[in-house]
C-alpha positions, -999 to +999 in steps of 0.1 A: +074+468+070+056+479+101+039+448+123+001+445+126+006+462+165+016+491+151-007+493+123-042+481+134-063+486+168-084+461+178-120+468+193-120+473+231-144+444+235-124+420+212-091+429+235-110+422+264-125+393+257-162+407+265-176+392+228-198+366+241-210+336+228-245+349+218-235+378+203-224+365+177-253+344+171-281+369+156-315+361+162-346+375+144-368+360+170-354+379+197-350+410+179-384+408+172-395+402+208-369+435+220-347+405+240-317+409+217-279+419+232-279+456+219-254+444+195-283+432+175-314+447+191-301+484+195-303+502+161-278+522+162-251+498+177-258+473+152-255+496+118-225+508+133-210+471+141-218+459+105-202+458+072-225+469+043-221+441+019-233+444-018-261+417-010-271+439+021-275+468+005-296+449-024-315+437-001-327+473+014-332+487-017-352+460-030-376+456-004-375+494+006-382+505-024-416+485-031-424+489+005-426+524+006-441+523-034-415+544-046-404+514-067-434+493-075-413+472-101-388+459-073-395+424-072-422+414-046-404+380-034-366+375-024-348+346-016-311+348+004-293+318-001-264+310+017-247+286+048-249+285+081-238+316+096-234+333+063-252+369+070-288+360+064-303+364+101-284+395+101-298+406+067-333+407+078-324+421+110-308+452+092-343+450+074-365+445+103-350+479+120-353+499+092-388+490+085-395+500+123-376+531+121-362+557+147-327+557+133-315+587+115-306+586+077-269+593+083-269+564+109-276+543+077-260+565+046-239+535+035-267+508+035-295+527+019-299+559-001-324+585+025-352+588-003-360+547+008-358+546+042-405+549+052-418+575+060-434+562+092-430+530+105-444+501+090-466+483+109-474+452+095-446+431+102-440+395+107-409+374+113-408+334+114-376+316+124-384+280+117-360+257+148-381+284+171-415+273+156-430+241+176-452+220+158-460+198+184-473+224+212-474+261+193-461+291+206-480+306+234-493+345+228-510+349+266-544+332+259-535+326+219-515+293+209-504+296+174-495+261+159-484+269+120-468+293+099-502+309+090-515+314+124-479+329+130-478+359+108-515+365+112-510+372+150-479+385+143-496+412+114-532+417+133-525+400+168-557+386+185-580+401+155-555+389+131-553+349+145-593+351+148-591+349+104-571+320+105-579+304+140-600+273+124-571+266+097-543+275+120-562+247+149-569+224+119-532+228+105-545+231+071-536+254+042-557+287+043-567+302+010-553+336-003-583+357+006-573+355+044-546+376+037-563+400+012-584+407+044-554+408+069-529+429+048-550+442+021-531+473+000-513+482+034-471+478+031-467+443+045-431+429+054-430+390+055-400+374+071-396+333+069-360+319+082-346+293+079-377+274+065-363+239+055-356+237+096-391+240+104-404+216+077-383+188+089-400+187+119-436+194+103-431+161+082-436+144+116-469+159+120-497+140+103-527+161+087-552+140+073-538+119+044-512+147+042-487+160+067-482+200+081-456+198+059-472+196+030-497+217+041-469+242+047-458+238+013-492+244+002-490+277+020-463+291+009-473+285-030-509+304-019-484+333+001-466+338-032-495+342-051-507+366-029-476+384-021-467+385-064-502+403-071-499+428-037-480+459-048-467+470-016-461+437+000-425+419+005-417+383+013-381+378+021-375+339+029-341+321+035-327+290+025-295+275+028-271+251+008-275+220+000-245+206+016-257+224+049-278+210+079-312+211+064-299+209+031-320+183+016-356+198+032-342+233+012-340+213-022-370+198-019-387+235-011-369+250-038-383+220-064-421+225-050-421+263-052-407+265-090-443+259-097-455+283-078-427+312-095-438+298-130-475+306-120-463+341-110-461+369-130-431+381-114-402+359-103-384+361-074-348+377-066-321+355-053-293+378-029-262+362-018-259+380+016-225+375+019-200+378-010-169+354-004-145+386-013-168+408+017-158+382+040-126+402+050-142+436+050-168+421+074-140+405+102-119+436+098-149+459+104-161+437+134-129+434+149-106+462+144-112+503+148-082+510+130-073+496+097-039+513+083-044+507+043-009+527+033+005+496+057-011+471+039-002+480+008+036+480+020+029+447+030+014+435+000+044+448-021+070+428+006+055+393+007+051+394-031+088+400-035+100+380-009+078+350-028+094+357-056+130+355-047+124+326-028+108+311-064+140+325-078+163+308-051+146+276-063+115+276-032+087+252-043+056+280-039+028+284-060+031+306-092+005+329-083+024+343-050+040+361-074+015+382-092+002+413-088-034+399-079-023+382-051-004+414-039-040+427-041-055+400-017-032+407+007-041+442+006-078+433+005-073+407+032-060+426+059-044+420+083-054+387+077-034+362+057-052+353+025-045+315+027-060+322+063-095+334+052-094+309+025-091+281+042-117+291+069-143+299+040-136+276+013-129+248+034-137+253+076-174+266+065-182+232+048-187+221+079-225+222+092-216+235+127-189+264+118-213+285+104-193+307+082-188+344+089-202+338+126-177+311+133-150+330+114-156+360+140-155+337+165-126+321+161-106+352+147-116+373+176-095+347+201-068+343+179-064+388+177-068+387+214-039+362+220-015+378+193-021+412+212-015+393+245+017+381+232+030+402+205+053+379+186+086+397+169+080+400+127+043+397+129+031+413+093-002+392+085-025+373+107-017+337+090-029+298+100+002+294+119-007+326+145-042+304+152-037+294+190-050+262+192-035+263+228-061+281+241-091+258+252-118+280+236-097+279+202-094+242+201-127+232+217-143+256+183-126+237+162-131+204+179-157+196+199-180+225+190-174+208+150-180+174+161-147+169+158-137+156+192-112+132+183-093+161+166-082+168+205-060+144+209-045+155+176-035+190+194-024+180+221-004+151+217+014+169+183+009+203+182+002+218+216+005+199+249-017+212+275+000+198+306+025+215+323+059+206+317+049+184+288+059+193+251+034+184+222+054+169+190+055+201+172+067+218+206+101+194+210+107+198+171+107+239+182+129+237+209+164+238+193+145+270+173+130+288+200+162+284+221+183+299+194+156+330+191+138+315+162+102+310+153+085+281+166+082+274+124+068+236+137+040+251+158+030+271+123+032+240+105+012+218+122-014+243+131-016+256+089-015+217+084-048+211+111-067+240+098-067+220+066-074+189+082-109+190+104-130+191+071-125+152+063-134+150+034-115+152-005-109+184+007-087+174+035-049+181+034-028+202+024-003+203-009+033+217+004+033+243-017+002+261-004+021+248+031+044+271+031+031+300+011+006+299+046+035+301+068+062+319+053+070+353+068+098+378+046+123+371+076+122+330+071+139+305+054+125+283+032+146+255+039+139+254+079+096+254+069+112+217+050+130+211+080+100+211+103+076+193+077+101+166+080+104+168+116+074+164+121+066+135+097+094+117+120+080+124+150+041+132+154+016+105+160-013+116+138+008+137+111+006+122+076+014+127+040+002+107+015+023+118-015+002+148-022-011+162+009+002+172+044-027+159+065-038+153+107-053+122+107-077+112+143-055+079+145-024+077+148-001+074+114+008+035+107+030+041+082+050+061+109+046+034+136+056+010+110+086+036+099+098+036+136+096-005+139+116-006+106+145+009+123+144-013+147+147-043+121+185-047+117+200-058+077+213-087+099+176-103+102+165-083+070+188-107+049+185-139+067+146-135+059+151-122+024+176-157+019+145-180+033+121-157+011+143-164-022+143-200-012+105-196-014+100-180-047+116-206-064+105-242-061+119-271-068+103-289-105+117-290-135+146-271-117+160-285-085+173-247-075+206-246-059+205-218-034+233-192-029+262-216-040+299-202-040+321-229-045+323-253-075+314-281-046+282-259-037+267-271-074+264-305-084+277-316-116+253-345-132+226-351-154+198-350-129+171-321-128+187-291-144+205-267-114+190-231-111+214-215-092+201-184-075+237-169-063+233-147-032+229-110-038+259-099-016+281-128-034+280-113-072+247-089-086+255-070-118+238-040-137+221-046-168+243-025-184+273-042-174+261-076-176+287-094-198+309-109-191+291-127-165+308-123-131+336-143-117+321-159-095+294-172-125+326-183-141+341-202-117+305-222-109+299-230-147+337-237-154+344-261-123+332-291-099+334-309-068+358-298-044+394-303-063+374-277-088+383-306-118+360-290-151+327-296-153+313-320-171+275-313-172+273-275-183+244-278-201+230-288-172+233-254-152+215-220-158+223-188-132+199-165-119+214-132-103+200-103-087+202-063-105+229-045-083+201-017-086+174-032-067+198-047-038+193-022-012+155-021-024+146-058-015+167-054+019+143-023+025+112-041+017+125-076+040+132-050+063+093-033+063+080-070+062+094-080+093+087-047+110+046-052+101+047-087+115+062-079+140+038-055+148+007-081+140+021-110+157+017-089+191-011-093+204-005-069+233+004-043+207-022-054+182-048-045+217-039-012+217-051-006+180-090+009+169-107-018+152-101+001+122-065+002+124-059-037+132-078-041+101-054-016+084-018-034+099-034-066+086-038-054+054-006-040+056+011-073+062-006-087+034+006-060+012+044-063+028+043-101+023+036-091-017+059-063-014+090-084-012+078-114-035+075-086-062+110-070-049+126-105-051+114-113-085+119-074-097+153-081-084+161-113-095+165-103-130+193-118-149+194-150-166+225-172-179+228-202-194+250-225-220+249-220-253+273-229-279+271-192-295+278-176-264+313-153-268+343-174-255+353-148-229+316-147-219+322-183-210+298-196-234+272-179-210+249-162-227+225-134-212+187-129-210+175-096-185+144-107-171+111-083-181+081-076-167+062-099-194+089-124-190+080-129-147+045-127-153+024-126-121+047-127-089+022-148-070+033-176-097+059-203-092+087-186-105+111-217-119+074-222-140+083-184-151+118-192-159+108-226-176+089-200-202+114-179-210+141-210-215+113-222-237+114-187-261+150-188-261+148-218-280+172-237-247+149-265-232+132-299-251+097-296-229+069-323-240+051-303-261+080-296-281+083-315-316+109-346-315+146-337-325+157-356-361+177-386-350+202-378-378+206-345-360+211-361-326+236-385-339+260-359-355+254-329-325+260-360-293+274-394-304+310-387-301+335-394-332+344-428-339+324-438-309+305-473-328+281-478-298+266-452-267+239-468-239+204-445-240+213-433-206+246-419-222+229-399-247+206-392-221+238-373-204+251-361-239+223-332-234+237-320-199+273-321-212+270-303-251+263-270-250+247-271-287+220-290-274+187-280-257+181-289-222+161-324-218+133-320-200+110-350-208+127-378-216+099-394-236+112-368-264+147-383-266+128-423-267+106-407-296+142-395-314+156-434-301+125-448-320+128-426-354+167-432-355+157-472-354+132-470-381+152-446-400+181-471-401+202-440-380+214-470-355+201-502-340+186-501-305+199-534-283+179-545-249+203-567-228+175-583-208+162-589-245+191-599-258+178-590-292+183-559-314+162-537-334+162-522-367+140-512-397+124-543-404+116-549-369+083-538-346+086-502-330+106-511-296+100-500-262+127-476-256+145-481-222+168-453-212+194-466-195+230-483-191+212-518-203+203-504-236+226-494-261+228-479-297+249-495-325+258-482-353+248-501-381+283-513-390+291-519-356+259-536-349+268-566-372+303-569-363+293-578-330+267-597-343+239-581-328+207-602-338+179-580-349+144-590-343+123-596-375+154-605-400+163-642-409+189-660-387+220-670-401+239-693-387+277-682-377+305-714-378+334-712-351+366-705-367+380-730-348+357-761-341+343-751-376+312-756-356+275-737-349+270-730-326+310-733-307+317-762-288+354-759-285+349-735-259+387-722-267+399-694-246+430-674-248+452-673-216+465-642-197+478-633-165+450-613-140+468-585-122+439-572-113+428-567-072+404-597-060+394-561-033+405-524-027+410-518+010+410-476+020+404-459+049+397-423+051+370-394+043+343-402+023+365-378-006+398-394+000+386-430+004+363-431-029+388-414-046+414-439-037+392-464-051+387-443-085+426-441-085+433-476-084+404-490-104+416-465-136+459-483-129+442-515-130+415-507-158+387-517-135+355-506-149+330-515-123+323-532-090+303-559-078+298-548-040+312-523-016+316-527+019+313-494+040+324-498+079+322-471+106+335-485+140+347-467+172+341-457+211+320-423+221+295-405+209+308-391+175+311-429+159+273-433+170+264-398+153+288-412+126+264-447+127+237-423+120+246-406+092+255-437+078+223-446+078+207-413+069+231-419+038+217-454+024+183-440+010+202-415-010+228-442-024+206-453-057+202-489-068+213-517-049+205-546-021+215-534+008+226-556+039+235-543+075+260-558+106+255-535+137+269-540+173+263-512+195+266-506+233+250-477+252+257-460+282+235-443+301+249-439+336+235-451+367+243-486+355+215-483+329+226-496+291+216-508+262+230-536+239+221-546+202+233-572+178+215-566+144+225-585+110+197-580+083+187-561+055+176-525+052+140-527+051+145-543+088+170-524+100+147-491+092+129-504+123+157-513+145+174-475+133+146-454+142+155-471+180+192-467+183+189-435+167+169-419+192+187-438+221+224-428+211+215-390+212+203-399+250+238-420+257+266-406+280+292-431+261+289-451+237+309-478+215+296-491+177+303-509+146+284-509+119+293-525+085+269-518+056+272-544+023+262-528-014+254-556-038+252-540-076+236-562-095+246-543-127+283-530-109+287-497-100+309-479-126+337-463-110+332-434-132+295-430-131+270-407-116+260-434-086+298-439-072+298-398-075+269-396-057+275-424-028+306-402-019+293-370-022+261-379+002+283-395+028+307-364+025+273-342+028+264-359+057+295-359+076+301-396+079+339-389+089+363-421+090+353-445+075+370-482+059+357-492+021+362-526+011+356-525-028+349-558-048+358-554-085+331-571-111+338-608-118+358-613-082+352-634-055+356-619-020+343-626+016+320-608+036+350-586+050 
C-alpha cells in the first residue's frame, strides 16, 4: 500500500497554513454587503471550493426553478435544518450568487442544470442573518434605521421607497399585513433569505411591544410572509433553523410549533433540505482540502485494512465484527484519506457540541492536523486516523479546548498526552519512549489522543469501548497486543485516564481510583492483615457467643460451660474450600478434641462451634483491607485532602464509606464455613459437622454477625433459644443424667448440655428450669433446695427452680432412701436403729482414722501450683476447700507488677469473701519513698490499689508482700469450673511465683 504522501496533494493554502480563521466561517451578511474573503464573496472561487452535496443541489433546483417560472410547482417555502456549521450559510450563499448572476453555466454544471440558472439577474433580493439584526438600536442604511425583520427585507427589496411601505410598522415594531408586500414584490421573482432565525428571536423576546413582545410580533410576521409567499408564484422563502440540541435550540422548536399553523393554512407546504448529508461530510473535507485524491489508492487501502482486521479477528484480536465486511471496506474508500472512525467521531459525536459547528469545525481542525502530517511525514501512514490528530499544536488543542468550552480539558493534554514544556514528557509520551527508541510508533500518543477525541463531549456519549479503540488506531504494520500494552500503560500511569468497565475515558480531574490504586501499593499485607485481624474482631460481637479470636492451641479456647465459644480461627492458620471442607482441618481437630495447656480432652464440646474463612476469598479480603487503608489514608490527610476539588473530597469520602463496607462484606463473604458438635457428625469428621455459610444465611453485613450465626444454629436444629418449646424431662433425663448416677445438682445438668454432643446448645436457662419444673410434676425426679431443706414432688406447689450446686435432682428411689422430705406429703416419723428413738438422741458415731491434710502448702506457677493442689486433693479424696491463701512476696519491680496482677486477678476469681495483707515499700530515689501497711477487705483495698498501683509503675526499687485470703462459703470444688478458672486468670495475667496455702472443707487452719 502506498502512504497518503504519495497518494494525495493537499491544497497550497492548506500546506501553508494561509486558511484563516474567517474563512471558514461563511457569512450571508457580508456576502451580501460585497465584504466577503473571495473564498465566499468571489463567484467563481467559491463554486470551485465547494462540494455539490445532494441537499445543495436540491436546493438550486427548487428555488431556481420557481424563480425563473419554469417550474411553478416547486414548492414556494424551504426550510434547511441542520447544526451549527452544518452547510446552511453556505447554501444560501451558493443561492444568493446564482440569483445575481455573472458566472458562466459550466462554472456551475455540477450544482444546477443551465436551463435554471435566470435569465437576468434577479433583483429583488433580501437576506436576514438574525445574531447580525439589533433589536435594541436597528441597523443603520445612511439616513434609514431599520429596527425589524419587516423593515429589513423591505429596504433590502425597494431600499428607501421600499422602507417608506413599512416605515410606521417597522418604527412601531408591529406585524404589517400581507398587502405591503403585494405592493413591494408584486408578480416580480422575489428571493427571501431568513438565517438563523431562532437567534434573532431570542433577543426580540426582550423587546416589549404593547401587551406583546417583537417577538411575537415577529412570529406574527412570518405566519402573514408565508401566506404571502405560498399564493406568489414566482416568489421563494428560504429560512433556516437548527437542532434542537443546538444553541438556539429551544427558540427553533418553539418557531417550528407556531408556524405548523401557518403551513396547515397554506395550500402548499413547505420543503425541508438537509444541507449536508452525514455520508457528504467526507467528500466535502476531501474537496476543500486536497487537489489530488488517488481513488485506485484508496481502494488498495480499503482492501488491506479489511484483511489485516480480519486476521487480527482470526488471531483472536477483540475488534468489532463489522471491520470485517465489505461495507466497511467501502467507508474506507469513501472516507478518504480519512479514517472512518475519524469522521465518525468528529460528526456523530465532536458536532454535538454547540461551539464545533460541524463541517466548519471539522475543516478546521482537519486542515491543522493535514498540515502537520505533511510537515512530519510519519513512516506507514495509510489513513488519516484519531491518533495522527496533533493535539501538540496550540491551535489544535486550544479548538478542541478552550474554543469548546472545554478549558479544563488542557490540563488533560498536557499533563497525559502531550507535554508542552521543553524537556518534559506528558504520560502518554514516557509510556512511548521505550517504543520510539526502538523505531516504533508512539502507539500511546495514538491512544490517548483516539481516547480524548471521544472524551470532550461529556455526556452518555463520552468514552470509548476498546474495541472501537483499537479499530481507530490500528495500522496493517501493528500489533494488536502492544495497542493493550499501551491502554494499560496508561491506565497505570496517566492522571485523568479512566475506564469504568466499559469505556476508555479523559476525565478533567484527575482519576481517584488510580490515586487510590497507587496508595494501595503503598499499603504493605503486613498492615493489610493486622487491620483485617481487628476488623474480624469487629464483625463479631460478643452475646450469646463470647467469640474467641484466632485461637491455635487447645489453651487459646476455654473449656467450660459459660457462653458458648465461636472461634473465628485466623485465615493464614487453616481456611478450606467448600469443596474440600470435610474433614474439618487439623487444626479444627485439635481445638475441638483438646484443653488447657497439657491438651487433656475436652470436656465441654458442645460448648464450641468454628467459623473459618473460604481459601478462595483469602487474598480478596487482604485486597479489600488493603484498599481500605489506602482511602483513609488518603482522607485522614488533610494536607492531601487540600489539594482535592470540592467535588473530589466529596468523592474520597464516599469512597471511604464504600471501602469501610467493602471489607465488612469481604469478611463476612469470607467467613463462610461453619462447624459444630453433633452426635451424627462422621467419626473421622470428629463429630464436626458442616454448614457453608449463604448469602440468605449472613443476611445484611451491616448486622451483628454472631445474631447471623445465632439463626442459622437455630435452623440447624443446634441451640435451645427462649422462644424455643421446653425439652420433655423424660427426654432430658435419658439424653444427660448419666447411668446409675441416683442424684445430679441443676448446675450439673446445666453443664450436661456443653459436654453431650446429642444435646442442643443452652442458651436461656429459664428453658432447662421449665424442663426441672415438668420432670417434678411429672414424677421424672424430685427437685431438693438446701437452703430449703425440703424436697419437691408431684403433690407439692410448682418450685422455684434454682440452678445451681445447692439444688439437686433425686431420683425417685433415691430420693426416699435418703429420706428427702417432700413438701406437701404427710410426715412420718423415722426411729433410730439404735436409741430406737425419733428423732436420735444417741448421737452414735463410727470411729476412723483422718489421714487427710489439715492444709496443702505449694509454691510455683499459677499451672503447677493449682495443679499440685488438684493432685493431692484427688490421693486424699478431698472434694472441696474451705479457703485458699494466695501470697506473692519479693524485692524489685517484677513482685510489685506481680502485686498487681494479683489484684487485677480477684474480680475475675468468682464467689467468695475476699480479705487482703499488704506491706509495700517504694523507692523513688532522691531519698523520696513510700510505705504502706494495709489489712482489710477488697471493697477497701480497691481504694488503697488504685494508689500503689499507679505509684509502683513510678518506683526505681521496690520490695512487697501481699497475701490474699479466699473464704468459700460453699468450698471450692477442686474439680470445678471456679478452681479452673482462679488458675487460669492468674496464669492469664502473669502472676509468676506465687505460694498457695489450701484449707480442705471441715479443717481448722490459721491465717498462714
Amino acid at each position: 500500500m502506498k502512504t497518503i504522501f504519495e497518494t494525495c496533494t493537499p491544497r497550497e493554502e492548506v500546506l501553508k497554513g494561509e486558511l484563516r480563521e474567517q474563512q471558514f466561517a461563511a457569512s450571508l451578511t457580508k456576502v451580501l454587503r460585497s465584504e466577503a474573503d473571495a473564498v465566499y464573496g468571489d463567484p467563481s472561487s467559491f463554486f470551485a471550493n465547494t462540494y455539490p452535496t445532494g441537499g445543495l443541489k436540491s436546493l438550486l433546483r427548487e428555488a431556481l426553478g420557481r424563480l425563473g417560472g419554469s417550474k411553478p410547482s416547486n414548492a414556494p417555502i424551504i426550510r434547511l435544518e441542520t447544526s451549527f456549521g452544518g452547510g446552511k450559510t453556505h447554501n444560501l450563499i451558493a443561492l444568493l450568487h446564482l440569483c445575481r448572476g455573472g458566472i458562466s453555466p459550466r462554472a456551475v454544471s455540477k450544482f444546477v442544470p443551465a436551463e435554471l440558472l435566470p435569465e437576468r439577474p434577479i433583483e429583488k433580493v433580501a437576506g436576514i442573518v438574525g445574531p447580525d439584526m439589533d433589536v435594541a438600536n436597528g441597523i443603520d442604511h445612511g439616513g434609514i434605521r431599520t429596527y425589524t425583520l419587516w423593515g429589513e427585507i423591505a429596504y433590502q427589496i425597494g431600499k428607501e421607497a421600499g422602507y417608506e411601505v413599512v416605515r410606521k410598522s417597522d418604527e412601531q415594531r408591529t406585524t404589517p399585513g400581507t398587502q405591503v408586500w403585494e405592493k413591494l414584490i408584486g408578480d416580480d421573482p422575489a428571493l427571501i433569505m431568513i438565517d438563523e432565525i431562532a437567534a434573532y428571536l431570542r433577543a426580540a423576546k426582550g423587546t416589549a411591544v404593547g401587551s406583546s413582545s417583537l417577538a411575537g410580533q415577529t412570529v406574527g410576521f412570518l405566519m402573514s410572509l408565508l401566506k404571502f409567499v405560498a399564493e406568489s408564484p414566482r416568489c421563494v422563502l428560504v429560512y433556516t433553523l437548527t437542532d434542537s440540541a443546538d444553541a438556539f435550540g429551544k427558540e427553533a422548536d418553539e418557531l417550528r410549533q407556531e408556524l405548523a399553523e401557518a403551513r396547515s393554512v397554506s395550500s402548499r407546504q413547505e420543503h425541508i433540505l438537509t444541507p449536508t448529508a452525514e455520508n457528504e461530510i467526507s467528500a466535502i473535507v476531501g474537496h476543500r482540502m486536497f487537489t489530488r485524491l488517488d481513488h485506485d489508492a484508496a481502494e488498495e487501502v480499503g482492501e488491506g485494512y479489511v484483511r489485516y482486521f480480519a486476521r487480527m479477528i482470526e488471531q483472536g484480536a477483540d475488534l468489532p465484527q463489522r471491520a470485517t465486511r465489505t461495507e466497511y471496506r467501502d467507508e474506507i474508500v469513501q472516507d478518504y484519506p480519512f479514517h472512518p472512525e475519524l469522521l465518525t467521531t468528529l460528526n456523530r459525536k465532536t458536532s454535538t457540541i454547540p461551539n464545533f459547528q460541524r463541517t466548519r469545525g471539522v475543516l478546521r481542525l482537519l486542515a491543522q492536523a493535514i498540515r502537520e502530517l505533511w510537515d512530519a511525514r510519519p513512516a506507514d501512514c495509510y489513513l488519516i486516523g484519531p491518533g495522527q490528530i496533533d493535539l501538540g499544536v496550540d491551535q489544535t488543542a486550544n479548538d478542541l479546548t478552550s474554543r469548546l468550552d472545554r478549558p479544563q480539558f488542557k490540563q488533560v493534554i498536557e499533563a497525559d498526552i502531550v507535554s508542552p514544556r521543553q524537556g518534559t514528557l506528558s504520560h502518554a509520551q514516557e509510556v512511548d519512549r521505550d517504543w520510539t527508541e526502538a523505531g516504533k510508533p508512539p502507539y500511546a500518543q495514538r491512544v490517548a489522543t483516539a481516547a480524548f477525541l471521544h472524551s470532550i463531549v461529556q455526556s452518555g456519549q463520552s468514552g470509548v469501548e476498546p474495541a472501537d479503540l483499537r479499530l481507530a488506531v490500528l495500522q496493517p504494520s501493528d500489533d494488536p497486543g502492544l495497542i493493550d500494552k499501551a491502554m494499560q500503560r496508561l491506565l497505570d500511569r496517566c492522571w485523568f485516564f479512566d475506564y469504568d468497565g466499559m469505556r476508555y475515558r479523559f476525565k478533567t480531574e484527575p482519576s481517584l481510583r488510580k490515586i487510590v490504586d497507587d496508595e494501595v501499593g503503598l499499603v504493605g499485607k503486613v498492615k493489610a492483615k493486622s487491620e483485617l485481624d481487628d476488623r474480624i474482631r469487629k464483625v463479631w460481637k460478643k452475646g450469646v457467643f463470647a467469640p474467641e479470636f484466632f485461637p491455635t492451641e487447645a489453651m487459646d479456647l476455654d473449656d467450660d460451660a459459660a457462653a458458648p465459644k465461636l472461634a473465628v480461627v485466623h485465615y493464614d492458620a487453616a481456611s478450606v474450600k467448600a469443596t474440600q471442607a470435610t474433614p474439618p482441618p487439623e487444626l479444627v481437630l485439635k481445638l475441638f478434641e483438646h484443653k488447657g495447656s497439657l491438651e487433656e480432652y475436652r470436656t465441654y464440646k458442645n460448648n464450641v462451634v468454628f467459623l473459618l474463612a473460604d481459601a478462595d476469598q483469602v487474598e480478596r479480603m487482604i485486597e479489600v483491607a488493603q484498599r481500605y487503608l489506602a482511602v483513609h489514608r488518603i482522607v485522614s490527610d488533610q494536607d492531601r485532602m487540600a489539594e482535592f476539588t470540592k467535588e473530589q473530597v466529596g468523592k474520597l469520602k464516599k469512597m471511604a464509606e464504600a471501602a469501610e463496607l467493602d471489607l465488612r462484606v469481604a469478611i463476612t463473604k469470607g467467613y463462610r464455613h461453619l462447624y459444630y458438635p453433633s452426635a451424627d457428625a462422621p467419626k473421622k469428621n470428629g463429630h464436626l459437622a458442616h454448614h457453608l455459610l449463604q448469602p440468605a444465611d449472613q443476611g445484611e453485613v451491616d448486622a451483628d454477625q454472631t445474631a447471623v450465626l445465632l439463626r442459622v444454629l437455630k435452623s440447624l436444629d443446634k441451640v435451645l433459644t427462649a422462644d424455643d418449646n421446653p425439652l420433655n424431662p423424660q427426654y432430658l433425663k435419658a439424653k444427660a443424667w448419666p447411668s446409675n448416677t441416683p442424684s445430679m445438682t441443676t448446675e450439673e445438668l446445666r453443664r450436661a448440655f456443653a459436654q453431650r454432643l446429642g444435646l442442643k446448645m443452652l442458651l436461656d436457662i429459664n428453658q432447662l428450669k421449665k424442663t426441672i419444673k415438668d420432670g417434678v410434676t411429672k414424677g421424672i425426679w424430685v427437685y431438693y433446695p438446701a437452703e430449703e431443706g425440703i424436697g419437691y414432688g408431684t403433690v407439692s406447689p410448682a418450685p422455684v427452680v434454682e440452678v445451681s450446686e445447692n439444688a439437686t435432682l433425686y431420683t425417685l428411689d433415691e430420693a426416699q432412701r435418703v429420706g428427702v422430705k417432700i413438701k406437701g406429703e404427710a410426715v412420718v416419723d423415722q426411729t433410730c436403729p439404735v436409741c430406737d428413738q425419733s428423732p436420735c438422741v444417741c448421737g452414735d458415731e463410727e470411729d476412723g482414722d483422718d489421714e487427710r491434710p489439715s492444709r496443702i502448702v505449694v509454691e510455683g506457677t499459677p499451672s503447677q501450683t493449682f495443679q499440685a493442689i488438684s493432685d493431692q486433693c484427688h490421693d486424699h479424696q478431698i472434694k472441696g476447700l474451705r479457703r485458699l491463701f494466695i501470697r506473692v512476696e519479693g524485692p524489685g519491680k517484677n513482685a510489685a507488677t506481680a502485686v498487681r496482677s494479683l489484684g487485677l486477678a480477684i474480680p475475675q476469681m468468682g464467689k467468695a469473701k475476699f480479705h487482703l495483707d499488704q506491706n509495700m515499700v517504694l523507692e523513688f530515689g532522691d531519698s523520696e519513698s513510700f510505705k504502706v501497711s494495709f489489712a482489710g477487705a477488697w471493697d477497701r483495698y480497691k481504694r488503697v490499689k488504685a494508689l500503689t498501683d499507679e505509684l509502683s509503675k513510678e518506683a526505681s526499687n521496690a520490695s512487697v508482700k501481699l497475701v490474699l485470703r479466699a473464704e468459700f462459703d460453699s468450698a471450692l470444688d477442686v474439680g470445678g469450673d471456679q478452681f479452673t478458672m482462679i488458675r487460669d486468670v492468674l496464669d492469664s495475667l502473669g502472676v509468676g511465683k506465687i505460694a498457695v496455702e489450701a484449707v480442705p472443707v471441715s479443717t481448722e487452719a490459721g491465717d498462714g
